[in-house]
C-alpha positions in Angstrom: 29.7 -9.1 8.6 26.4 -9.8 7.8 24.3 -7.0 6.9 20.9 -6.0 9.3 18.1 -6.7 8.6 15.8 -4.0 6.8 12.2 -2.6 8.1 9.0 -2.9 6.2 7.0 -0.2 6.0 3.1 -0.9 5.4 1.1 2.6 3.8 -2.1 1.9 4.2 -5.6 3.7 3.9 -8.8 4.3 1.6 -8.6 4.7 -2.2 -8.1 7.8 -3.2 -6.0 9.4 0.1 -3.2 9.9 -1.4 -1.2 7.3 -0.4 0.7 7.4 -4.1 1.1 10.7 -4.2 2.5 11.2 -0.7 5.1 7.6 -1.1 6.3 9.4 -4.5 7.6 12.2 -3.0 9.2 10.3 0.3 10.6 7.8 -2.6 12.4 10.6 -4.2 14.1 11.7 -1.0 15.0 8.5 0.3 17.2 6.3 -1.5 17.4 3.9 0.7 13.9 3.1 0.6 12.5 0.5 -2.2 8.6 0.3 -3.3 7.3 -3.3 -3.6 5.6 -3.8 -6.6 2.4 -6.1 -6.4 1.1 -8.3 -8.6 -2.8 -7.9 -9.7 -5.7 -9.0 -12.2 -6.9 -5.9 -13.1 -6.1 -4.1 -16.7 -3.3 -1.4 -17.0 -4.6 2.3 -16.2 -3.1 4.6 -19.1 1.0 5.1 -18.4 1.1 2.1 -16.2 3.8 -0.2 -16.8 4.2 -4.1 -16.2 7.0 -4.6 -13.4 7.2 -1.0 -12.5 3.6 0.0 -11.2 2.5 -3.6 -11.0 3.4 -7.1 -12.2 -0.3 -8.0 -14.2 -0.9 -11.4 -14.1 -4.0 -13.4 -15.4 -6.8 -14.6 -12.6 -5.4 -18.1 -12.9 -1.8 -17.0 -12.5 -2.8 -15.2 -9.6 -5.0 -18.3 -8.1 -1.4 -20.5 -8.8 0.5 -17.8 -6.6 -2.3 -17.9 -3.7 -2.2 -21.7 -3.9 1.7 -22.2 -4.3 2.1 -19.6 -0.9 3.9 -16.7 -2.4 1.6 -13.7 -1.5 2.3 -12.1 2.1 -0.9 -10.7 1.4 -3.7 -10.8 -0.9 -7.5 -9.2 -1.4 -10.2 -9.4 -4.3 -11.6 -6.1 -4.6 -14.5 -5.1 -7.4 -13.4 -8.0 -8.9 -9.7 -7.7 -9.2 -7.0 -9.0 -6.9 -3.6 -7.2 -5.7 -1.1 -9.1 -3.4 2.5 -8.7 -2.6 5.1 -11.7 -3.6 6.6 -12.7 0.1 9.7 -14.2 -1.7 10.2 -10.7 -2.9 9.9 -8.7 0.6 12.3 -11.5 2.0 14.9 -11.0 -0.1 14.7 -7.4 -0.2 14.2 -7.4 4.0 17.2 -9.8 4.5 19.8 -7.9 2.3 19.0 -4.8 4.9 16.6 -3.0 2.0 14.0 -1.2 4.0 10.7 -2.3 1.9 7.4 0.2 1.6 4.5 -1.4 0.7 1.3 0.9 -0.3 -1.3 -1.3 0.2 -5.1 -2.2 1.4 -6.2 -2.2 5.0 -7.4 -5.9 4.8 -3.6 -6.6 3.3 -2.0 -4.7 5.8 -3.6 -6.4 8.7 -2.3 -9.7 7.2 1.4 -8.8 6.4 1.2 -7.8 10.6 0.0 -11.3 11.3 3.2 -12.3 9.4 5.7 -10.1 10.2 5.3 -8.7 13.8 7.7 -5.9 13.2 6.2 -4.4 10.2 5.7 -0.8 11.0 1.9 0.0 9.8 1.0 3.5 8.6 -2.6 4.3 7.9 -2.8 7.9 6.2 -6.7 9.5 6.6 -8.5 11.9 4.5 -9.4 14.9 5.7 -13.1 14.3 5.5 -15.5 11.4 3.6 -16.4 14.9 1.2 -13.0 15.7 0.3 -12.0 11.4 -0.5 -15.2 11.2 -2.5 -14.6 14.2 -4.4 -10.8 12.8 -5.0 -12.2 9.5 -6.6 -14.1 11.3 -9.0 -11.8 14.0 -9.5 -9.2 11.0 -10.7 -11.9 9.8 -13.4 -10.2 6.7 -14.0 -13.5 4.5 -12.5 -16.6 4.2 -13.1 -19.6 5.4 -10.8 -20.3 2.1 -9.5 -16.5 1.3 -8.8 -16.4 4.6 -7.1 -19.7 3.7 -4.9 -17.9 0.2 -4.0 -14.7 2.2 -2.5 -16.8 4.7 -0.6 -19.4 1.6 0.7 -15.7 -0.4 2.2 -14.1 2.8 3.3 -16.3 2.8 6.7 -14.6 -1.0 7.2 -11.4 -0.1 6.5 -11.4 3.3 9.2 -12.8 0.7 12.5 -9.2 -1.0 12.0 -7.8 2.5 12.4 -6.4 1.2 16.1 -4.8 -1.9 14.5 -2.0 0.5 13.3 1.0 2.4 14.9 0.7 5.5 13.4 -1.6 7.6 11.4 -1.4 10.6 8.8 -3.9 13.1 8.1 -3.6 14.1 4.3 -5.1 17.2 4.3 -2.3 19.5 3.5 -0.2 17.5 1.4 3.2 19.2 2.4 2.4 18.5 6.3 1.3 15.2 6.1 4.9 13.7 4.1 6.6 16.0 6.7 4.9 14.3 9.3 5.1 10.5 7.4 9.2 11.2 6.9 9.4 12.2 10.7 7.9 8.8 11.2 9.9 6.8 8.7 13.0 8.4 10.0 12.5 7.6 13.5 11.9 3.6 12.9 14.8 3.4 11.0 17.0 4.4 13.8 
């Protein structure tokens, strides 16, 4: 009997919404549920570990992954690039793993190009104030990286329809009830 096939789950949002934070706890309550780690340019932030929050990879080794097809999904941001391995998802998907990914908006519009049955979840901030405030609050960029992140954030909320559901993170207990309830009903 051959297993079914698992569901990919696509978290997607602004910097600094809380994706991470809300994904850690649904991780810990959900074993059936496996994070897909991507690969990127950009240097280790303190307690980051290769393979386990990213795979870090030069820019040329990242431009020979682009080339050779193996990203589902790729974006250059302030001069760094993240993408997810598609032989990775695959493998994961076929074996009936359900995959999360916790990536960009411009990424998660091009995994739904490729896999129609992705389930896209865009997770808001309460208010521009309160994700600006979380940025600096996380001090791990600089003023101009922070100013890039706010500048693209107005892009990334007009492809707000583009997705089936979306979470407020305002109250951080409320919004992973209401992302489990979600989760819980597509894997049925």
């Amino acid at each position: 009997m051959q297993n079914k096939k698992g569901k990919l789950f696509v978290i997607s949002g602004p910097s600094g919404v809380g994706k991470g934070t809300l994904l850690s706890e649904i991780l810990a309550k959900n074993s059936d549920l496996k994070l897909s780690i991507s690969y990127t340019t950009r240097k280790p932030r303190p307690n980051e570990r290769h393979g386990v929050n990213y795979f870090y990879v030069t820019k040329d080794e990242f431009n020979d992954l682009i080339k050779n097809d193996k990203l589902l999904e790729w974006a250059e941001f302030a001069g760094n690039c993240y993408g997810t391995g598609i032989d990775i998802i695959n493998k994961e998907l076929l074996k009936g793993t359900n995959v999360v990914l916790e990536i960009d908006v411009q990424g998660a519009l091009q995994v739904k190009e490729k896999i129609e049955d992705a389930i896209l979840i865009f997770i808001l901030p309460p208010s521009f104030e309160e994700l600006k405030s979380r940025l600096v609050g996380r001090e791990t960029e600089t003023q101009e990286a922070i100013a890039a992140r706010l500048a693209f954030v107005e892009k990334e909320l007009n492809q707000i329809d583009k997705f089936h559901y979306n979470v407020v993170n305002d109250k951080i207990d409320e919004a992973r009830i209401q992302l489990q309830e979600i989760i819980d009903k597509e894997k049925i």
